[in-house]
Backbone as numpy.savetxt, mean C-alpha at the origin, in Angstrom:
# Nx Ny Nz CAx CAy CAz Cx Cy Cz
-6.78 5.21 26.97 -6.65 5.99 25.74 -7.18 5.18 24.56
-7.92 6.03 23.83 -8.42 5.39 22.65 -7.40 5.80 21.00
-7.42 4.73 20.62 -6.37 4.79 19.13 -7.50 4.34 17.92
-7.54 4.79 16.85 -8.24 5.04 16.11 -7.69 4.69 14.68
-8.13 3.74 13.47 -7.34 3.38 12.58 -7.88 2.94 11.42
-7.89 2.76 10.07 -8.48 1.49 9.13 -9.37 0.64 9.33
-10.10 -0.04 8.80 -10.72 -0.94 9.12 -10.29 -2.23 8.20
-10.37 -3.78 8.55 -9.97 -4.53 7.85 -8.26 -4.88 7.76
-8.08 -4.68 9.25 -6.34 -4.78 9.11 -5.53 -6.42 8.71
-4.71 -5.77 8.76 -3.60 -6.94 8.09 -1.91 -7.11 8.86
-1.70 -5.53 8.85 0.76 -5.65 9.19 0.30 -4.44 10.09
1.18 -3.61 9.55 0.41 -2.44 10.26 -0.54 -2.09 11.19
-1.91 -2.15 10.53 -2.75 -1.98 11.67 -3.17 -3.03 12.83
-2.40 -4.18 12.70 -2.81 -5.28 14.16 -1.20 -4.81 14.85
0.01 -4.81 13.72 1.00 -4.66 14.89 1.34 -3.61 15.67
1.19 -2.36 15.52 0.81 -1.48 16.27 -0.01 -1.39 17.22
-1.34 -1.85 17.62 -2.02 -2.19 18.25 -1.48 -3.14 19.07
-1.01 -4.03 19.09 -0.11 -5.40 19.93 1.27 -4.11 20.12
1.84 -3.14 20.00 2.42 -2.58 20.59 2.36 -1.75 21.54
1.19 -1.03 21.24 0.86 -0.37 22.31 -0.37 -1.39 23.35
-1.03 -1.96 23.28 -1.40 -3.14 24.51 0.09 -3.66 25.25
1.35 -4.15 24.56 2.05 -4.46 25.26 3.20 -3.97 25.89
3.65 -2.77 25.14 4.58 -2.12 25.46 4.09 0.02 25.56
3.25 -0.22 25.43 3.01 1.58 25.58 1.67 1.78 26.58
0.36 0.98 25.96 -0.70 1.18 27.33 -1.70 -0.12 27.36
-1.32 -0.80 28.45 -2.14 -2.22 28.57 -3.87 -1.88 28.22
-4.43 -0.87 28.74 -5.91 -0.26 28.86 -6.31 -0.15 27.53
-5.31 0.46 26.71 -5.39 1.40 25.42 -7.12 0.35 24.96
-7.84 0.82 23.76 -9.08 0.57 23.08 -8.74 1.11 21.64
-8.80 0.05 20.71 -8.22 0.00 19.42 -9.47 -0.01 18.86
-9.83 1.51 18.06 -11.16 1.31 17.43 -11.13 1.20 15.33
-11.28 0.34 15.05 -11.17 0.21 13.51 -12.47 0.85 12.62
-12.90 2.00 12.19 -13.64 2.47 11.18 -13.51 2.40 9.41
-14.05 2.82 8.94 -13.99 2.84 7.24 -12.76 4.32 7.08
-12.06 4.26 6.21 -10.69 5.25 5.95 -11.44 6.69 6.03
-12.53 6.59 5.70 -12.91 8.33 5.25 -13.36 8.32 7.07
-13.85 7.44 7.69 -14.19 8.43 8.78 -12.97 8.04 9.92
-11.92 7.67 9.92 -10.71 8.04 10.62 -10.77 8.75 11.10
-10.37 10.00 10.71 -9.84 11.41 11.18 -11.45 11.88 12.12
-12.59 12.15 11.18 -14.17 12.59 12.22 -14.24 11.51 13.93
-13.51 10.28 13.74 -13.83 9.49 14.36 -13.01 9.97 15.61
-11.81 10.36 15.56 -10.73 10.81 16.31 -10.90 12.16 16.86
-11.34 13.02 15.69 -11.78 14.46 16.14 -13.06 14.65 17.66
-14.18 13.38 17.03 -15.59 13.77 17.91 -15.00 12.85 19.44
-14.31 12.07 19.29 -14.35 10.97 20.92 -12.77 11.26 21.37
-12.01 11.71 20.52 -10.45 12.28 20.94 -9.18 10.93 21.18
-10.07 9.91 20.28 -9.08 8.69 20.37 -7.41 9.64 18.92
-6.52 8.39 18.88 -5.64 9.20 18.55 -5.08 8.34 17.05
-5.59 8.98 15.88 -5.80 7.98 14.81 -4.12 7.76 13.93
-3.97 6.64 13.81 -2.71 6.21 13.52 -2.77 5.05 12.17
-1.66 5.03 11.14 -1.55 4.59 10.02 -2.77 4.89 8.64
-2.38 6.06 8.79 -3.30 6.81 7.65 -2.79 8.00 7.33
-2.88 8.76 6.57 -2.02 10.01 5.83 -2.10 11.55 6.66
-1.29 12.06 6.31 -1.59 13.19 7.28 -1.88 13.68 8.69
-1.31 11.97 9.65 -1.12 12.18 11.15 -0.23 11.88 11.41
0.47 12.49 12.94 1.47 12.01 13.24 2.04 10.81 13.35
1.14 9.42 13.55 1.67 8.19 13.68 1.23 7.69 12.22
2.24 7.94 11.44 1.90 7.04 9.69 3.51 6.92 9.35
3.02 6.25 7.67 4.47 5.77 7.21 5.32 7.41 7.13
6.94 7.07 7.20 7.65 8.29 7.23 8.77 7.57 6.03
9.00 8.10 5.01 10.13 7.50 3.90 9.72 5.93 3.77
10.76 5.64 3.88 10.91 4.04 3.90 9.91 3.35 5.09
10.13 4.11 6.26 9.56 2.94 7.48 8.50 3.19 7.21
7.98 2.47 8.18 6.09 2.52 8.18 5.70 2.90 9.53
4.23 2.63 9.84 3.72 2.86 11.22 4.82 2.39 12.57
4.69 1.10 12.64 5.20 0.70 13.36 7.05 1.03 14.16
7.50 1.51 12.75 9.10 1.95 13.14 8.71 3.51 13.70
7.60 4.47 13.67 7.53 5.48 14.07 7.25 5.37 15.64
6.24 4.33 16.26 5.87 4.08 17.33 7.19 3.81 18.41
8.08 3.25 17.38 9.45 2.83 18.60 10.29 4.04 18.68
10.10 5.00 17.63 11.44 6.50 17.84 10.46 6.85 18.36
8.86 6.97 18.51 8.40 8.18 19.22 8.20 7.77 20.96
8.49 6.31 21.28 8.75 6.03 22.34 9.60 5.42 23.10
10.87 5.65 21.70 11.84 5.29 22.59 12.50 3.91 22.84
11.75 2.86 22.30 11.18 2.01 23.02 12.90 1.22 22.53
13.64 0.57 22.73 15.09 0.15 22.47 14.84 -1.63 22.99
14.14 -2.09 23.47 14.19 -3.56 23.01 14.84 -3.96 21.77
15.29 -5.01 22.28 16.12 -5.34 20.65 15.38 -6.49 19.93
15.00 -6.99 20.67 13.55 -7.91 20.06 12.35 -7.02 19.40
12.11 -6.00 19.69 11.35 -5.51 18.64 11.75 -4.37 17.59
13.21 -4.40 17.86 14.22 -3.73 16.52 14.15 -4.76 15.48
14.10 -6.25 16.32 14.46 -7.23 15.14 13.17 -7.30 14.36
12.18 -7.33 14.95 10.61 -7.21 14.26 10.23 -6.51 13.32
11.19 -4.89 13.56 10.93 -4.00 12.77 11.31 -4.27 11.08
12.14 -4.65 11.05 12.15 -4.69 9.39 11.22 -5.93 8.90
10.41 -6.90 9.98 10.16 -7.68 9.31 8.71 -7.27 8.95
8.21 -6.57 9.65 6.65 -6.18 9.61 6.79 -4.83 8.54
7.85 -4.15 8.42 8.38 -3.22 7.24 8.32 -3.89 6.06
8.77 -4.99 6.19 9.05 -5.54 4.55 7.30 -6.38 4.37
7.09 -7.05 5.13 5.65 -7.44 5.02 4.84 -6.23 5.04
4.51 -5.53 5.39 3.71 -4.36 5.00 4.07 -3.20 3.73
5.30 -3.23 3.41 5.36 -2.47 2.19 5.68 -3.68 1.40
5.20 -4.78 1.40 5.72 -5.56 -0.22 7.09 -5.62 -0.18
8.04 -5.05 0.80 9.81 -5.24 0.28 10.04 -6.50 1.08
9.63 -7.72 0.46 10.04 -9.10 1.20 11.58 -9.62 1.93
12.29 -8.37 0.67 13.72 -8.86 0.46 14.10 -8.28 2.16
13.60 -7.30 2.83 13.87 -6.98 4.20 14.69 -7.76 4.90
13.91 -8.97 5.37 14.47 -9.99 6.31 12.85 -11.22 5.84
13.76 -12.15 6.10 13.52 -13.91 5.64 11.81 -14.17 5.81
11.73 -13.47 7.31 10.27 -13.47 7.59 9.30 -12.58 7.23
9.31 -11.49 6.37 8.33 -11.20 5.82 7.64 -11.50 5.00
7.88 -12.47 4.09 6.52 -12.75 3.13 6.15 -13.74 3.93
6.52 -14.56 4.86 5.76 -15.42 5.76 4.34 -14.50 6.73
5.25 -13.19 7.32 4.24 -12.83 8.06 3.09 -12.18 7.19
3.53 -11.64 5.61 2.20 -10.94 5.22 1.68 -12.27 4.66
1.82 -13.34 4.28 0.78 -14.76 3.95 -0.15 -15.12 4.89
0.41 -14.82 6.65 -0.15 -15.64 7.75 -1.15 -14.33 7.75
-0.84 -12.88 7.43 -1.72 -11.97 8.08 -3.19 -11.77 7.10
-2.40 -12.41 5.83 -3.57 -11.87 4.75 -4.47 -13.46 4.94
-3.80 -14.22 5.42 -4.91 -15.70 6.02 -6.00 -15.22 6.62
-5.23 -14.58 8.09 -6.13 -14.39 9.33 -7.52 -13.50 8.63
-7.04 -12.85 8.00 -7.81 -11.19 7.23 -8.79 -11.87 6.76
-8.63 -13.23 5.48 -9.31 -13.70 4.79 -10.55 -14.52 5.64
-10.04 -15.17 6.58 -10.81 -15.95 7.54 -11.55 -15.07 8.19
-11.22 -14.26 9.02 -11.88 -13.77 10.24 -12.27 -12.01 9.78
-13.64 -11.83 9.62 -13.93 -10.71 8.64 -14.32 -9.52 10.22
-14.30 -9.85 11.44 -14.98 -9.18 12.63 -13.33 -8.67 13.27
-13.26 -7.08 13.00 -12.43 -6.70 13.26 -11.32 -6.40 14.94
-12.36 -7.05 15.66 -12.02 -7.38 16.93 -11.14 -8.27 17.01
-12.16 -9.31 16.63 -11.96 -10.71 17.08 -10.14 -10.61 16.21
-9.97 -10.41 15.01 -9.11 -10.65 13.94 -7.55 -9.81 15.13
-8.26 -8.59 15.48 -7.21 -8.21 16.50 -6.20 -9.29 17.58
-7.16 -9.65 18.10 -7.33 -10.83 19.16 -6.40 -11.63 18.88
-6.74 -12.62 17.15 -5.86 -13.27 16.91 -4.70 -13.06 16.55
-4.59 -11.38 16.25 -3.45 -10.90 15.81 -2.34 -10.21 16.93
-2.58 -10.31 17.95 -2.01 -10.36 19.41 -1.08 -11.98 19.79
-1.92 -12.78 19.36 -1.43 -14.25 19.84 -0.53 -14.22 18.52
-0.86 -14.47 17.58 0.89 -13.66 16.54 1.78 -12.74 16.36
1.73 -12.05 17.09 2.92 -10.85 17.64 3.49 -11.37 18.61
2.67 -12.02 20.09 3.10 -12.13 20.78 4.52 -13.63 20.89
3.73 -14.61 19.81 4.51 -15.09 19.35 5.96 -15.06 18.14
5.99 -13.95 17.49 6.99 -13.30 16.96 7.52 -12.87 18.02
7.21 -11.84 18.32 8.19 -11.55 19.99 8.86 -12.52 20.75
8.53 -13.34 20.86 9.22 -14.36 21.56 10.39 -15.13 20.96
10.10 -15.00 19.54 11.04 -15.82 18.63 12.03 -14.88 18.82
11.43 -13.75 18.09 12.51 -12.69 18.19 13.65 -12.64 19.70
13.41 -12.77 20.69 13.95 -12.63 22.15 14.63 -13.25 22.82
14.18 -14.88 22.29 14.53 -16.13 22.87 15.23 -17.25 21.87
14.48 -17.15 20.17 14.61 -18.29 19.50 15.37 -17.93 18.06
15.73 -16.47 18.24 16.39 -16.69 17.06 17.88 -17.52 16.23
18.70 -17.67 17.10 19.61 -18.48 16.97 19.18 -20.06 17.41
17.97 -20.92 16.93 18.04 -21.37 17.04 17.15 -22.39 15.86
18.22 -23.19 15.73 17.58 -23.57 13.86 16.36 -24.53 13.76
15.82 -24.84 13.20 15.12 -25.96 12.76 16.01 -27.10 12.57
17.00 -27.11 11.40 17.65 -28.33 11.14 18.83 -28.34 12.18
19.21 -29.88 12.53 20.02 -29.54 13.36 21.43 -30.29 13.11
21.38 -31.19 12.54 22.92 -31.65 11.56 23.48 -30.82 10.76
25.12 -30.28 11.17 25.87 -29.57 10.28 25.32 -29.89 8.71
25.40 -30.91 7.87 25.41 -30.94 7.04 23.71 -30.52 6.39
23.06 -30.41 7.15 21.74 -29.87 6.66 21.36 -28.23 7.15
22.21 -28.25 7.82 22.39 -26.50 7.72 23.13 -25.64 6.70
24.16 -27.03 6.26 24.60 -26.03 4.80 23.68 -26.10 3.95
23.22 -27.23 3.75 22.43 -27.23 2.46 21.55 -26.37 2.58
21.16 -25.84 3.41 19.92 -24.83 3.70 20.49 -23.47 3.37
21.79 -23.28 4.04 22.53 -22.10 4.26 22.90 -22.03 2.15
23.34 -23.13 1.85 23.79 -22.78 0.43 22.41 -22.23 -0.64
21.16 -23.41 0.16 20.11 -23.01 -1.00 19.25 -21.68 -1.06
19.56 -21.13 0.74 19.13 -19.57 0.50 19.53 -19.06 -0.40
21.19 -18.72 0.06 21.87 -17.74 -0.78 21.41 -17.74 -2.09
21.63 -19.00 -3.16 20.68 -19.41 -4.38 19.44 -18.44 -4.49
18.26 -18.71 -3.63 17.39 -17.96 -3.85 17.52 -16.75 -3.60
18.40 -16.05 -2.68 18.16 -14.73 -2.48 18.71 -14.03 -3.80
19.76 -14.56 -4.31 19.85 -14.09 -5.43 19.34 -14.11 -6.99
18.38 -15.54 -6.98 17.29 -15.41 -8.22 16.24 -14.36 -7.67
16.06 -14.11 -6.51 14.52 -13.56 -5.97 15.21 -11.79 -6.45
16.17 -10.97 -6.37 16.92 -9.97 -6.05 16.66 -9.70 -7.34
17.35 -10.74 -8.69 17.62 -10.56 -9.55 15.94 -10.52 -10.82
15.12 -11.72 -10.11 14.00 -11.68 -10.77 12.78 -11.15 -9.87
13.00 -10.46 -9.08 11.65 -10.17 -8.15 10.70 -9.40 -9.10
9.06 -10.15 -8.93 8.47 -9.49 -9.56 7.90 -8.51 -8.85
6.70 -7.75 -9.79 6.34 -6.71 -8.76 5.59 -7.02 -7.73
5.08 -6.46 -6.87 4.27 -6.78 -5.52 2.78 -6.96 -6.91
1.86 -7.40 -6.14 0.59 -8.05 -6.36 -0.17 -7.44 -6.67
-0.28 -6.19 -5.89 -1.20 -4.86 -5.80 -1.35 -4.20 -7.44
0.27 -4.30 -7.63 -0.03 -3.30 -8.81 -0.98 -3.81 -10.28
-0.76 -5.18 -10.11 -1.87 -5.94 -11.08 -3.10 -5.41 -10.73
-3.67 -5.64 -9.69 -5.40 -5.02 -9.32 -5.04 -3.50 -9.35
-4.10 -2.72 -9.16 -4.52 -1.43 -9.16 -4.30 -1.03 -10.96
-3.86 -1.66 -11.81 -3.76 -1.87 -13.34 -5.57 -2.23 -13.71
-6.05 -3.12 -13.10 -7.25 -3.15 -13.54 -8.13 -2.15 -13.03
-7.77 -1.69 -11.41 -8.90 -0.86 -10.95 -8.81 0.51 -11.76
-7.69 1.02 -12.08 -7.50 2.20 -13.06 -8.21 1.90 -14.29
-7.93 0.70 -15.07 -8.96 0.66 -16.21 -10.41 0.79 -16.10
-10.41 -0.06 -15.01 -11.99 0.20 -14.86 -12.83 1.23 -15.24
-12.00 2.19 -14.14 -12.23 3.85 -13.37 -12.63 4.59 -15.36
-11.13 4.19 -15.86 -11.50 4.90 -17.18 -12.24 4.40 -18.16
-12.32 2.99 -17.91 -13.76 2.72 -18.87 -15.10 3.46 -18.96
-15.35 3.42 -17.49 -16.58 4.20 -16.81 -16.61 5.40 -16.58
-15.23 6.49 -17.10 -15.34 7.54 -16.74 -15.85 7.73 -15.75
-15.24 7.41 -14.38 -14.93 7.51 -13.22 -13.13 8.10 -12.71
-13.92 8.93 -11.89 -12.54 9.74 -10.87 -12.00 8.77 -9.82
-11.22 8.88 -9.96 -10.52 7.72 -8.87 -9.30 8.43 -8.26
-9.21 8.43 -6.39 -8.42 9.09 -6.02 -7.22 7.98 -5.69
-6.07 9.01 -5.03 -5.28 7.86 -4.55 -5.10 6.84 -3.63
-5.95 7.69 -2.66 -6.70 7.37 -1.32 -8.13 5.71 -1.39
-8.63 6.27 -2.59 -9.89 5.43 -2.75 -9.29 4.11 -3.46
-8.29 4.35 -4.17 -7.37 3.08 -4.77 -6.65 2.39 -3.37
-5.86 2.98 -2.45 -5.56 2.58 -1.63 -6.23 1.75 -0.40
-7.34 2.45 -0.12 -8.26 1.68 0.09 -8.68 0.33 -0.13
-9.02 0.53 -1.14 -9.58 -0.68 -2.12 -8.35 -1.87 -2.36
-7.28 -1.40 -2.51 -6.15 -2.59 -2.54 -5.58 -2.88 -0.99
-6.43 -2.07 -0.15 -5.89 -2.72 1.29 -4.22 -2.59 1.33
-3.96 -1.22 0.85 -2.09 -0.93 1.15 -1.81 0.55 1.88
-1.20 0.88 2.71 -1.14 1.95 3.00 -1.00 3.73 1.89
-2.11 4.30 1.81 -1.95 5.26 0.88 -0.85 6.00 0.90
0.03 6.43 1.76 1.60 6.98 1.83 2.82 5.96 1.39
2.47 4.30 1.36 3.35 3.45 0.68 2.92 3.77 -0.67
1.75 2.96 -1.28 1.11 3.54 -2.66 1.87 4.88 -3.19
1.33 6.10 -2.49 1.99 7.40 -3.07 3.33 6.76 -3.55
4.56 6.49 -2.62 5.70 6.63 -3.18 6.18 5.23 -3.73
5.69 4.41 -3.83 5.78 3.22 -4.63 5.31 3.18 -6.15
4.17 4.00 -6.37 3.78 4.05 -7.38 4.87 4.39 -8.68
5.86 5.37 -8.73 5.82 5.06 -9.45 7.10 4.30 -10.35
7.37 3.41 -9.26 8.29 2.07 -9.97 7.81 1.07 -10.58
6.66 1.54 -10.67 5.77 0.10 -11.41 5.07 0.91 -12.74
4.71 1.86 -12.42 3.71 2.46 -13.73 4.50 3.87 -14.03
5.78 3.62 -14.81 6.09 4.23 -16.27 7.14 5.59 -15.73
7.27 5.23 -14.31 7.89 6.33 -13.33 7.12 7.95 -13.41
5.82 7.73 -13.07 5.22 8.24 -12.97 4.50 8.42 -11.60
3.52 9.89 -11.52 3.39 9.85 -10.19 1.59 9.54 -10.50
0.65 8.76 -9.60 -0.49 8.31 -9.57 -1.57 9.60 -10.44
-1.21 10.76 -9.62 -2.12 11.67 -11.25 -1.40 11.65 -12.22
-0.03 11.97 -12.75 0.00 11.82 -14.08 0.26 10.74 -15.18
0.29 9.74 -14.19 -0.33 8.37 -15.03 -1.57 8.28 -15.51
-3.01 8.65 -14.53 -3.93 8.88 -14.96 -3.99 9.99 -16.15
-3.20 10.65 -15.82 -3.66 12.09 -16.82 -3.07 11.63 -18.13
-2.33 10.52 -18.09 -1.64 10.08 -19.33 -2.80 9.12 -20.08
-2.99 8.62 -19.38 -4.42 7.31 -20.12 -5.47 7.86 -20.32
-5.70 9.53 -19.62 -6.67 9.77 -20.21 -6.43 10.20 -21.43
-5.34 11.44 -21.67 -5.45 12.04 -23.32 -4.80 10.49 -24.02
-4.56 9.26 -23.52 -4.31 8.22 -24.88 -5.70 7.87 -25.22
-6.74 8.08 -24.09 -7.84 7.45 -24.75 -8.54 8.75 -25.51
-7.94 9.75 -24.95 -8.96 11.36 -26.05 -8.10 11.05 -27.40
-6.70 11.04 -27.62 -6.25 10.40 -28.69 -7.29 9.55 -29.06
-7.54 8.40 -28.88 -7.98 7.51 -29.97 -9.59 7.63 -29.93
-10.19 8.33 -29.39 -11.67 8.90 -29.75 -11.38 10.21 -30.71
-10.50 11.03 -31.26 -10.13 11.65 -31.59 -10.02 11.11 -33.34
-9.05 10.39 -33.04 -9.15 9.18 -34.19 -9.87 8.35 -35.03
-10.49 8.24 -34.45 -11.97 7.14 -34.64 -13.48 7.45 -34.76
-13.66 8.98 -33.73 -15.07 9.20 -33.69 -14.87 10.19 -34.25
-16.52 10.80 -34.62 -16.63 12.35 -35.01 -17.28 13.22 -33.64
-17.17 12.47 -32.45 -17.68 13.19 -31.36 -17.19 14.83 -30.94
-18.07 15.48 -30.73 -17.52 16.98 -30.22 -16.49 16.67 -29.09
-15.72 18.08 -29.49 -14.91 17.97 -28.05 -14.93 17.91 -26.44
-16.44 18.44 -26.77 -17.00 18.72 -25.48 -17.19 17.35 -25.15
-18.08 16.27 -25.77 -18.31 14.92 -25.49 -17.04 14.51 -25.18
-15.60 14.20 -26.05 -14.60 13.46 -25.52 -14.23 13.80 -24.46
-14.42 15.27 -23.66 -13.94 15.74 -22.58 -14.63 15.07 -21.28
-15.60 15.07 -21.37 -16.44 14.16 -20.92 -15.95 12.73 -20.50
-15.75 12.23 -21.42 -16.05 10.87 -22.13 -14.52 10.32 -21.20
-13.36 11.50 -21.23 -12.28 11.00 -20.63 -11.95 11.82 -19.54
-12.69 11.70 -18.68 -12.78 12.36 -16.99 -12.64 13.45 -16.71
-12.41 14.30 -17.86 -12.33 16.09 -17.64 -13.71 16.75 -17.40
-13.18 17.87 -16.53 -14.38 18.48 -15.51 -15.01 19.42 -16.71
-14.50 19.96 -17.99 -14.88 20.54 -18.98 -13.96 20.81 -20.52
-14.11 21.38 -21.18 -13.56 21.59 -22.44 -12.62 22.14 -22.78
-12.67 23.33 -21.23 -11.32 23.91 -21.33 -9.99 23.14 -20.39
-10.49 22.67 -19.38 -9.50 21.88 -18.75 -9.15 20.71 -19.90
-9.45 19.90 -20.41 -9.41 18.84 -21.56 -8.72 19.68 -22.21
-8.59 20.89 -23.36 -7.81 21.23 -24.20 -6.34 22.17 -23.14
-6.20 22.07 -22.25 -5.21 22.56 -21.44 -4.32 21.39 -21.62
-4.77 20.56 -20.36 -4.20 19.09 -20.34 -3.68 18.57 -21.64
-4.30 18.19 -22.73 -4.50 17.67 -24.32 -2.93 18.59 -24.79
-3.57 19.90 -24.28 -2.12 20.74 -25.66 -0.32 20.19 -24.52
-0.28 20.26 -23.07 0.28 20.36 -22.60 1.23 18.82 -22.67
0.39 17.78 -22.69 1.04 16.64 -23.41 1.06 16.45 -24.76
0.84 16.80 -25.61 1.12 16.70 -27.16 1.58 17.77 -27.67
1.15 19.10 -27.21 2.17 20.25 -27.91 1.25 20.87 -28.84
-0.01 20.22 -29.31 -1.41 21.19 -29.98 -2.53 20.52 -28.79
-3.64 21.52 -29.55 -5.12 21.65 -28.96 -5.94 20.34 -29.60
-6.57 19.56 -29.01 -7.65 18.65 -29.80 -8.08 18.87 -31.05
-8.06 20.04 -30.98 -9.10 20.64 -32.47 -7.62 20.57 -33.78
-6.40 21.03 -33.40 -4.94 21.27 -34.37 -4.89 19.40 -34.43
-5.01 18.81 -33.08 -4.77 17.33 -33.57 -5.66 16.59 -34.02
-6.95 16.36 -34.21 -7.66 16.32 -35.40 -7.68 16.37 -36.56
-7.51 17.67 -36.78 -7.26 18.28 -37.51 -6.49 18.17 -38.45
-5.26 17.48 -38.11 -3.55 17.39 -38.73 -3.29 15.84 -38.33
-4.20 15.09 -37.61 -4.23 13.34 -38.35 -4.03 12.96 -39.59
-3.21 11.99 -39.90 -3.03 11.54 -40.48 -4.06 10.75 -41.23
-4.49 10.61 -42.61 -6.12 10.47 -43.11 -5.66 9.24 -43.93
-6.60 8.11 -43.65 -6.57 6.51 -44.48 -7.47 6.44 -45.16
């Protein structure tokens, strides 16, 4: 059976793959394409495309790919129950999960950085599952330090951090580059989807969707955009004597009448009444 997915993987798309090679179909053929041809890729050869929007094997609420693969097969190992929140919290940014996730998304975004041949990167990403698995099965009760008294100190200086990290966690990483990739988009009067942002920040577009908007203004990814655009028709409004038709333009609207729809619906007048009724220096 052929499985079908992203290209350029990282949490998600290698550990799934190391699940089904080891626990669903030894044979299976893990093919990685560009996001837009996923689905054509799956449709023409009948492989079965997984961690991407709108198929059965993607993120569901909170979990991600990987917690869907174990309810849809069942699969009750308890070594890879224990895995599950950790490749959850490393793949959605929620570190706070369990201890080992920002370890595993550092080691995965290494491998990613190093090894650009999406095979090979598989490959290596098999010999790190397979070794999580094992920890998970065999080594978890078993510490690094091994004098009582250096297990407290360890045991006391977590707790410490878990609670500065709880209390000061910043945001995940992404949302800085997706802060610039949005400016960009509107500098250039460019359309930017949610999908093509997702992409581009290498995060799952169904995490993105519902993450978004705890970071930008509790808003949902279009009407954040739709917000930066009438702030920037505001201040061309302000400043220029450009027609309306140009600012409509100018701030990603498909025409003059969609622009004065949008425009009246967040401010409560038409471009032309707010103009109009500026305040004059």
């Amino acid at each position: 059976m052929q499985w079908v997915t992203r290209e350029h993987p990282k949490i998600d798309r290698l550990a799934c793959p190391w699940l089904i090679l080891r626990f669903i179909d030894p044979t299976a053929e893990i093919l990685y394409v560009p996001a837009a041809e996923v689905v054509g890729t799956a449709e023409r050869t009948g492989a079965i495309p997984f961690d991407v929007p709108n198929v059965e094997f993607s993120h569901y609420g909170a979990d991600c790919t990987f917690d869907y693969f174990l309810k849809k097969y069942a699969l009750a190992d308890p070594a890879l129950h224990a895995l599950a929140p950790i490749i959850r919290g490393a793949d959605t940014d929620h570190h706070a999960l369990a201890p080992q996730a920002a370890g595993l998304w550092a080691i995965s975004a290494g491998l990613a950085h190093n090894i650009r041949d999406d095979q090979q990167l598989l490959q290596q990403g098999l010999v790190l599952y397979d070794a999580l698995y094992s920890w998970a099965a065999h080594l978890q009760g078993q510490a690094h330090t091994q004098q009582p008294e250096e297990q407290l100190l360890v045991q006391v200086y977590t707790a410490y951090l878990r609670r500065v990290q709880d209390k000061n966690a910043p945001p995940p990483a992404w949302t800085t580059q997706l802060r610039e990739l949005i400016q960009d988009h509107l500098d250039t009067n460019l359309s930017l989807r949610l999908t093509e942002a997702a992409d581009t920040l290498q995060v799952n577009p169904s995490y993105l969707s519902r993450e978004f908007a705890r970071y930008f203004d509790n808003m949902s990814f279009g009407e954040y955009l739709r917000k930066l655009r009438i702030d920037k028709a505001r201040q061309l409004l302000d400043t220029t004597a450009y027609p309306l038709a140009e600012i409509a333009y100018l701030t990603g609207f498909s025409d003059q009448s969609h622009f004065t729809r949008i425009f009246k619906q967040h401010t409560g007048q038409s471009p032309a009444a707010y103009r109009k009724n500026r305040p004059r220096t």
